[in-house]
C-alpha positions in Angstrom: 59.3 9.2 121.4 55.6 8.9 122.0 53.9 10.8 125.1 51.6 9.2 127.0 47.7 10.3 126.2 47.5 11.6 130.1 50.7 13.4 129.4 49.5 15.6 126.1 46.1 15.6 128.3 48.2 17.8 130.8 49.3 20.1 128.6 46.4 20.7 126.8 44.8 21.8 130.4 47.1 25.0 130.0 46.9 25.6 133.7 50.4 24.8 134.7 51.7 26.6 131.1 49.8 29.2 133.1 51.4 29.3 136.4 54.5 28.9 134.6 54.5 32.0 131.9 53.3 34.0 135.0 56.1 32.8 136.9 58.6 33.8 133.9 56.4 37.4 133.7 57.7 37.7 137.4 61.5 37.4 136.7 60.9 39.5 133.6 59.4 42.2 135.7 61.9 41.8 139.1 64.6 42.1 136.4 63.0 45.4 135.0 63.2 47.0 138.1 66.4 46.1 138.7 67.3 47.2 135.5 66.0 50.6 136.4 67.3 50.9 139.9 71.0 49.9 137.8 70.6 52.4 135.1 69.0 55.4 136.9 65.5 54.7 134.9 67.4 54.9 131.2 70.0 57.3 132.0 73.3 55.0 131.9 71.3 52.1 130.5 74.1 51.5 127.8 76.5 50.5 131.4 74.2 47.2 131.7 74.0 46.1 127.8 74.0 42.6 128.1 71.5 42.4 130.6 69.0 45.2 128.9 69.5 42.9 125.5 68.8 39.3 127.2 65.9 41.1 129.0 64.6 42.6 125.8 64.4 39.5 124.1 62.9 37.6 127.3 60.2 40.1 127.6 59.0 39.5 123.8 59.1 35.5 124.3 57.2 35.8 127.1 54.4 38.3 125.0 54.3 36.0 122.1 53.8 33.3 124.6 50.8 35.1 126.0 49.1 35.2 122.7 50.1 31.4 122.1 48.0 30.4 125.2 44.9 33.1 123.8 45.3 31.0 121.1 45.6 27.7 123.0 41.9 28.3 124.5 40.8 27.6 120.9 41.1 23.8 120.6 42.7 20.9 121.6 45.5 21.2 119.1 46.2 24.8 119.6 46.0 24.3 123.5 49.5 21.7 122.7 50.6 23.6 120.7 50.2 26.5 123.1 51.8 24.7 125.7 55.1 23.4 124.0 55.8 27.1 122.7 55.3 28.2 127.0 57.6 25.4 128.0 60.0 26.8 125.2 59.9 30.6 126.5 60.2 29.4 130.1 63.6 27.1 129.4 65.0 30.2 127.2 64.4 32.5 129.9 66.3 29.8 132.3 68.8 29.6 130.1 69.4 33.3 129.8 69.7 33.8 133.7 71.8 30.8 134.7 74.9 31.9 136.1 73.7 35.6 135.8 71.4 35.4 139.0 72.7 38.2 140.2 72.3 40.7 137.6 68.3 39.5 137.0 67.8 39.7 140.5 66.7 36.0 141.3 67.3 32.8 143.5 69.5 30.1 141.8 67.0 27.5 141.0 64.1 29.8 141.1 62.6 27.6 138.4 62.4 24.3 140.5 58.9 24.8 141.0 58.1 24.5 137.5 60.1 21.5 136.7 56.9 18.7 136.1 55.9 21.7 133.8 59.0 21.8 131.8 59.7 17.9 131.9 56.3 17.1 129.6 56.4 20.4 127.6 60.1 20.0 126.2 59.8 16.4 126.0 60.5 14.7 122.7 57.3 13.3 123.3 55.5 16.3 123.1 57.3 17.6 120.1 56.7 15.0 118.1 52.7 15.1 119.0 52.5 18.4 117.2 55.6 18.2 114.3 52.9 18.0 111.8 50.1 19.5 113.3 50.9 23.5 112.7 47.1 24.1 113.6 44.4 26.4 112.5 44.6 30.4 112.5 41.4 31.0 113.5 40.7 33.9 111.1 37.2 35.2 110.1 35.8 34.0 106.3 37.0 38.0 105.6 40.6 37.3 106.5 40.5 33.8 105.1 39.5 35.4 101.5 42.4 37.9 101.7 44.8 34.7 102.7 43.3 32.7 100.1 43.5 35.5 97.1 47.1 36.2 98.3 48.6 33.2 98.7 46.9 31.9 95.2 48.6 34.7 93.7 52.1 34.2 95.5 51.8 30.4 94.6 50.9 30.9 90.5 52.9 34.5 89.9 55.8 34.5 92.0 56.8 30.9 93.4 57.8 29.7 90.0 60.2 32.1 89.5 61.6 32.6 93.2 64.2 31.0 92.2 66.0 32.1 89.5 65.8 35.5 90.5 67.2 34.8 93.7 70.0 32.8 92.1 70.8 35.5 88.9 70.4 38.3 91.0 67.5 39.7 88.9 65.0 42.5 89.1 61.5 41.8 90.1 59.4 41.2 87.1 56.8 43.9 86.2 54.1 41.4 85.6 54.7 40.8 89.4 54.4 44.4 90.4 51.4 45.1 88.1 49.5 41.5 89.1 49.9 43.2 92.9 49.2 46.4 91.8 45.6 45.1 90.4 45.1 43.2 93.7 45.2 46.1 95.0 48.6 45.0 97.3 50.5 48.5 97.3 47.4 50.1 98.8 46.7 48.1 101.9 47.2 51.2 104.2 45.8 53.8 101.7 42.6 55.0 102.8 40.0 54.5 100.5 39.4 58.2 100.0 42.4 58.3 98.5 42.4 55.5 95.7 43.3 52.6 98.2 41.2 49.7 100.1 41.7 51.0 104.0 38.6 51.5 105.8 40.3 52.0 109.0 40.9 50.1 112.0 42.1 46.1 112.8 41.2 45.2 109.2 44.0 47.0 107.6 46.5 46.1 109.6 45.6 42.4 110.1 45.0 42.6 106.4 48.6 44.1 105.5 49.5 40.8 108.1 48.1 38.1 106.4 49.1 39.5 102.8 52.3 40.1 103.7 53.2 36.8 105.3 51.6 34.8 102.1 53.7 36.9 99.6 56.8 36.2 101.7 56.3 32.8 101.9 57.1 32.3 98.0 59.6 35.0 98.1 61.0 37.3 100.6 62.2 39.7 98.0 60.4 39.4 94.6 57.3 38.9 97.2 56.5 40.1 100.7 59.3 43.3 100.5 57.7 44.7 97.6 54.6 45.9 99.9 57.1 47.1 102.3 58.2 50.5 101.2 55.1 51.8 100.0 53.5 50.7 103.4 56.2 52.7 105.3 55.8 56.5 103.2 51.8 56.1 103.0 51.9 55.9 107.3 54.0 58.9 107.4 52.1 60.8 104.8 48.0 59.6 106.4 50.0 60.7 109.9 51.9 64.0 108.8 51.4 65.0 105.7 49.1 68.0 104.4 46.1 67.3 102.4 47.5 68.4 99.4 50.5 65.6 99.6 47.5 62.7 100.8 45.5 63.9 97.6 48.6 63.9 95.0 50.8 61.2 96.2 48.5 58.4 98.0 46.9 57.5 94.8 49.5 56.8 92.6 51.2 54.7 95.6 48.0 52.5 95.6 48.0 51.9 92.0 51.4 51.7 91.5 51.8 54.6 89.3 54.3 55.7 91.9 57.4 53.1 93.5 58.7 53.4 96.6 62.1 53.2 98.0 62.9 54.6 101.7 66.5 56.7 101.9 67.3 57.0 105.9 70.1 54.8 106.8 73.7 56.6 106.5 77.0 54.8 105.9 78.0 55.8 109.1 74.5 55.6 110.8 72.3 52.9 110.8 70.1 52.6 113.1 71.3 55.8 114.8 69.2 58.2 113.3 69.3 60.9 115.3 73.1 61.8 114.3 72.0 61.9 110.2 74.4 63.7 108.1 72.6 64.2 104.8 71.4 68.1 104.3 68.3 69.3 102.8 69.2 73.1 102.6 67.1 76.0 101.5 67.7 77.1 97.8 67.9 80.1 96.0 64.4 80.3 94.4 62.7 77.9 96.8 63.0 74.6 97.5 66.0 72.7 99.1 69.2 71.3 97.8 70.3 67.8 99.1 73.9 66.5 99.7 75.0 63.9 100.9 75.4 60.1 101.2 72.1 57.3 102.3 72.9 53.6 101.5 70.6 50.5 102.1 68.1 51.6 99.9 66.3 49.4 98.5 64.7 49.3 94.8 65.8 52.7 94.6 66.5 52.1 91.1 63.1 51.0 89.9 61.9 53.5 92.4 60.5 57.1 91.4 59.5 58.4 94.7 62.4 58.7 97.6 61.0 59.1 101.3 64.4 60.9 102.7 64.7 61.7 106.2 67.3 64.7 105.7 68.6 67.5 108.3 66.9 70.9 107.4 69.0 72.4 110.3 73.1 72.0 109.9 73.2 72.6 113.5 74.1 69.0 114.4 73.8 69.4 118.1 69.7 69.1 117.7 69.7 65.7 116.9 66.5 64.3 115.5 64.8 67.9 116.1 66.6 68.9 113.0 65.6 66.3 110.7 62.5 66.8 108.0 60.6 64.2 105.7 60.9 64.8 102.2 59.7 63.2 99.2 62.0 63.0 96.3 60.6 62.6 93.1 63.9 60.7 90.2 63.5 58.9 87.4 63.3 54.9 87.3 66.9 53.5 86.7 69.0 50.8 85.6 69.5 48.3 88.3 73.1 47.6 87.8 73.5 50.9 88.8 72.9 54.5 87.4 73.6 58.3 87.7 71.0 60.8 87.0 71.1 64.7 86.2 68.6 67.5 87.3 68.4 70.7 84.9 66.8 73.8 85.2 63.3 74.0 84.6 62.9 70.3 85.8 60.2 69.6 87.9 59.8 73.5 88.7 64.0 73.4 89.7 65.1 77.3 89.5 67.3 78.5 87.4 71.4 79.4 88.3 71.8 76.7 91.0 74.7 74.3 90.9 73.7 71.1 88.8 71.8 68.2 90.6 73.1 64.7 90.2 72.3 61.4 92.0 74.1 58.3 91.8 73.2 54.8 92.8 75.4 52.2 93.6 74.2 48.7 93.9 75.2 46.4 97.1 75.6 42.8 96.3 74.0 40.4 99.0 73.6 37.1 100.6 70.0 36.6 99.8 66.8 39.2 100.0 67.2 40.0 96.1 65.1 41.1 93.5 64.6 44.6 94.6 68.3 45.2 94.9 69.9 47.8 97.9 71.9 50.6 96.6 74.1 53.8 97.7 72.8 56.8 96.9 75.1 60.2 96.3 72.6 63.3 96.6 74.6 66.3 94.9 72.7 69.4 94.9 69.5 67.2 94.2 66.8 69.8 94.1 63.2 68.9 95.8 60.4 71.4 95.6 58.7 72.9 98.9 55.7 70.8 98.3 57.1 68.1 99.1 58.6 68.2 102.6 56.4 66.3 104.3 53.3 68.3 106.4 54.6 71.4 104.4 56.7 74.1 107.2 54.9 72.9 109.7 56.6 69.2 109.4 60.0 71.3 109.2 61.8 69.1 112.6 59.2 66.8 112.9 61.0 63.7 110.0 62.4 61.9 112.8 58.7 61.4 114.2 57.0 61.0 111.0 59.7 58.4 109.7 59.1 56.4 112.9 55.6 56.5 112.3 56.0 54.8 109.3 58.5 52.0 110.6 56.7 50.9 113.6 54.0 49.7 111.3 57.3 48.3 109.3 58.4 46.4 112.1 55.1 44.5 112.4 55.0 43.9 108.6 58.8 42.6 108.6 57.3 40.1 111.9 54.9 38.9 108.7 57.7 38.4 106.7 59.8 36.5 108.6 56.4 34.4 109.1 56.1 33.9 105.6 60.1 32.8 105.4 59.0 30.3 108.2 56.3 29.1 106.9 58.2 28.1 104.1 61.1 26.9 105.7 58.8 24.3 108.0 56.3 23.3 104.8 59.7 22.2 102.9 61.3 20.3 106.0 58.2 18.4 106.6 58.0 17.5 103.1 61.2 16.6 102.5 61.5 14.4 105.7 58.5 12.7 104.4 60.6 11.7 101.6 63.7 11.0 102.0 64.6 7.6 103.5 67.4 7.1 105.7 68.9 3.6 107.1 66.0 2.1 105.8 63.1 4.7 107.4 61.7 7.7 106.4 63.4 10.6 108.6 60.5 12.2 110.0 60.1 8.8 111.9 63.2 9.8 114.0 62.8 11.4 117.5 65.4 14.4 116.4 63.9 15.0 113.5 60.2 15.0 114.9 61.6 17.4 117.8 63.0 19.5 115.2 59.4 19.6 113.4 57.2 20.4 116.0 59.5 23.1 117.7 59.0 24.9 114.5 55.1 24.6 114.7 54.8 26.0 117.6 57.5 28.3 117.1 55.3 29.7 114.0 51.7 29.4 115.5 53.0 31.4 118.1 54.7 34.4 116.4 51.2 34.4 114.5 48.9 34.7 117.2 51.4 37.7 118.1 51.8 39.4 115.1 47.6 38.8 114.8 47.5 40.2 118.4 50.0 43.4 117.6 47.7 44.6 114.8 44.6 44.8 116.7 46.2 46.8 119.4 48.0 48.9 116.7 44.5 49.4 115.2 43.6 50.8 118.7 46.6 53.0 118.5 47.9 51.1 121.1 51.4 48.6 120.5 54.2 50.5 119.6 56.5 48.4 122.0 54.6 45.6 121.1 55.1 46.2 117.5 59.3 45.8 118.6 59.0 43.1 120.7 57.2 40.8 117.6 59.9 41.8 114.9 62.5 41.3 117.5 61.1 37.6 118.5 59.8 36.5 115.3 62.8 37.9 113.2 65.2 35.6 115.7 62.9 32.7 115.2 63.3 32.6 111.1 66.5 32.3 111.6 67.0 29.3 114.0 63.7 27.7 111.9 65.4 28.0 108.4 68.7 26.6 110.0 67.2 23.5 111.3 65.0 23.2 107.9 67.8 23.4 106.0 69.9 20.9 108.5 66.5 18.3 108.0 67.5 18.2 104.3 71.3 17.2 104.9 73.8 18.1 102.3 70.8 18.7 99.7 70.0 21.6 102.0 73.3 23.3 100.9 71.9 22.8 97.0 70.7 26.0 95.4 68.6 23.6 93.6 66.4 23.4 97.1 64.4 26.3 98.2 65.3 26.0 101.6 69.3 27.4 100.5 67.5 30.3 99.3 65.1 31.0 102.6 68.2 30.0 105.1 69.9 33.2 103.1 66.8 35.5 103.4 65.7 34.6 106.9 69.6 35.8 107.9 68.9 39.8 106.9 65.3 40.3 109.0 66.9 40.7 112.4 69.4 43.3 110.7 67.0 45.6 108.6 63.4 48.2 109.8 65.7 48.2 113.1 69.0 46.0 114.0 67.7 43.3 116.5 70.5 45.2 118.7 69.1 48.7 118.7 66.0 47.7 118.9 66.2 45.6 122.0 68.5 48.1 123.8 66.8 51.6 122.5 63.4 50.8 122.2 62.3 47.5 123.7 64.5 47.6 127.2 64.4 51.6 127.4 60.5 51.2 127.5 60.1 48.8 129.7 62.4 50.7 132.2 60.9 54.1 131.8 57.3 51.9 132.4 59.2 50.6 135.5 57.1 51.2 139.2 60.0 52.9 141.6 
């Protein structure tokens, strides 16, 4: 089980991690070309699926390897760790193209050369050298306060009760919201002009990061989701909206004043959002009239602010070019479900027009509760002109203003499944240290170790990415990059909280354990802000093509 001291003295070297990640780069990129010389540069993309997806996905391990070996230049520890996550990305990406060499464009056995490489990285020896050695995260005393203030807050205010409203199904407490709401947690992104704490540049974003993933690390939902939402509408407003909508709404989002829930996905289009079927239609008086049917939105019944994505043209052949931001002002509801009326004379609605009603239907789930998803019925819902997002002259532009808001999404779910995995790893490790099997402790066993320091690395890792991702979305830079982290790190909770819960045995099945609860949560992050699917096909793959050389 033990490596040899010149073995981990190898590794730490990083030059043949190096040489091997730049090898992996190198079938990455042959296959992208290939990819584009298949697929006419994106046209007929969807006739080579399977490749685009297992390129996708290869292509993000081999960028959140990258920022492990930054990271590994750091220390001793950080260089293994460094290291074992390379020899990781390098096997996977094996893996993926044996028996496929053909379709990436490659020799069989083009890996050979890296074989003394992969032999010490993936040894059990190795593993077990950094199972309970996560490492440091290298952030600045600023950072460090933010992680500290967060984390002391997740640990006293929501840990405690995690639990039972994950197993009753319950709403979020307001003594949670308003705790956050005084930490000032719902206006991370609002710009300081506007009632909130951003100053602009890599400290928001690695800020919303490193709050995020301490929230989620007590509680997906009650926790790290509840920042989520309001993150999402407040990019889309500081990016499209008029200065009259940034004065009146951004400050109540900050404070809390105002909830957020996001209404985009359609029962018969999720992640397809071009082909939306909910109207938003001009009304007699002024104003629009909305009908139709949104569903996965979540804490719409707490919520009093919507941020609908609606078609203000009926001409459905326009695709995205007809579809408008709006933000829909309803009452907070009853989270078992609720219908609500709109009269005349409410909130400025005309007079004569047919009357409004909204109904929300709640959708039971697996795990990620607390906030609770529903299906909303818009019929004849009335919202006033001033609130279509960047007034006439955001009239098309919702598909581009939404998006906006959920590539900053996508990095903040990559914190969230952090926070899971954190959590996940924290209660394996200290449950192996406890539990005694045949007459040891099971973190002595070689599986067990292997299992532990996989995960490390697995986290550090996705970390250093996410950490990397902000600062180049700070830049304005990273919108590919911001797929590629939720893709890779949203896959990673999942295997992580499987093998957590697998460390505990049949207790791991309990609901009394917290790692039941986390394996449950960890399962929706690859499916919500972007199914891992469309993202890797639509976004990650179709850039890296259309970025192809000829």
């Amino acid at each position: 089980m033990h490596a040899t001291d010149a073995d981990l003295a190898a590794l730490r070297d990083l030059s043949a991690a190096e040489t091997a990640l730049e090898r992996a780069a190198g079938v990455v990129n042959g296959a992208t070309r290939r990819l584009s010389e298949l697929s006419d540069r994106g046209r007929l993309l969807d006739d080579h699926q399977v490749l685009a997806y297992e390129l996708a996905h290869a292509a993000a391990g081999v960028e959140t390897a990258r920022a492990a070996l930054g990271y590994g230049a750091l220390g001793e520890t950080e260089a293994l760790l460094a290291a074992v996550f390379a020899g990781d990305v390098v096997a996977d990406l094996v893996a993926r193209t044996a028996g496929r060499e053909v379709e990436w464009g490659v020799e069989p056995g083009w890996h050979r050369e890296l074989s003394d490489f992969l032999t010490l990285a993936r040894s059990p020896g190795a593993l077990a050298a950094v199972a309970e050695t996560p490492g440091p995260l290298h952030l600045d005393d600023d950072f460090e306060l933010v992680r500290d203030t967060f984390r002391r807050f997740a640990e006293e205010r929501i840990a405690p009760r995690a639990e039972q409203i994950h197993r009753q199904n319950a709403d979020v407490p307001e003594d949670i919201i308003e705790g956050l709401a005084e930490m000032g947690g719902f206006g991370l992104s609002v710009p300081e002009s506007y009632g909130g704490f951003a100053s602009g540049g890599e400290h928001d974003y690695l800020g919303m990061v490193v709050a995020t993933e301490e929230l989620s690390r007590a509680s997906l939902g009650a926790g790290g989701a509840l920042i989520t939402r309001p993150e999402i509408l407040t990019r889309a407003i500081v990016n499209g909206g008029t200065e009259e909508q940034r004065s009146r709404l951004l400050p109540g989002i900050a404070s809390a004043e105002h909830m957020v829930a996001v209404a985009v996905t359609e029962p018969d289009f999720g992640s397809d959002v071009a082909n939306l079927g909910v109207t938003a239609l001009p009304a007699e008086g002024g104003g629009y009239l909305v009908n139709g049917v949104k569903t996965w939105c979540t804490f719409a019944a707490r919520a009093d602010l919507l941020m609908l994505l609606a078609r203000t043209d009926p001409d459905r052949s326009k695709g995205h070019r007809g579809l408008s931001l709006f933000v829909v002002h309803k009452q907070p509801a009853d989270s078992h479900g609720f219908v609500l009326t709109q009269d005349a004379g409410e909130g400025g609605r005309p007079e004569g027009l047919p009357p409004g009603r909204l109904e929300g239907r709640p959708i039971d789930t697996l795990g990620y509760r607390g906030m609770h998803s529903y299906e909303l019925a818009f019929e004849n819902w009335w919202v006033a002109d001033e609130n279509l997002v960047g007034g006439e002259a955001g009239k098309g532009r919702g598909f581009y203003l939404q998006m906006a808001g959920f590539e900053n999404g996508r990095l903040q779910t990559a914190a969230r499944a952090l926070g899971v995995m954190q959590a996940a790893y924290e209660a394996a490790l200290a449950y192996s240290r406890e539990r005694k099997v045949f007459g040891q402790p099971i973190i002595e066993y070689e599986l067990t170790r292997a299992k532990l320091g996989r995960m490390a690395a697995m986290i550090q890792a996705s970390r250093q990415f996410a950490y990397r991702v902000a600062s180049m979305m700070a830049r304005g830079e990273g919108s590919m990059e911001a797929s590629m982290v939720k893709a890779y790190v949203c896959r990673a909770a999942e295997w992580v909280s499987r093998e957590a819960m697998q460390i505990h045995g049949g207790m791991g099945y309990a609901e009394e354990f917290t790692v039941s609860r986390l394996f449950v949560d960890a399962r929706v992050l690859s499916i919500f802000e972007g199914a891992d699917e469309t993202l890797c096909l639509k976004v990650i793959a179709r850039r890296l093509v259309d970025e192809a050389p000829r």
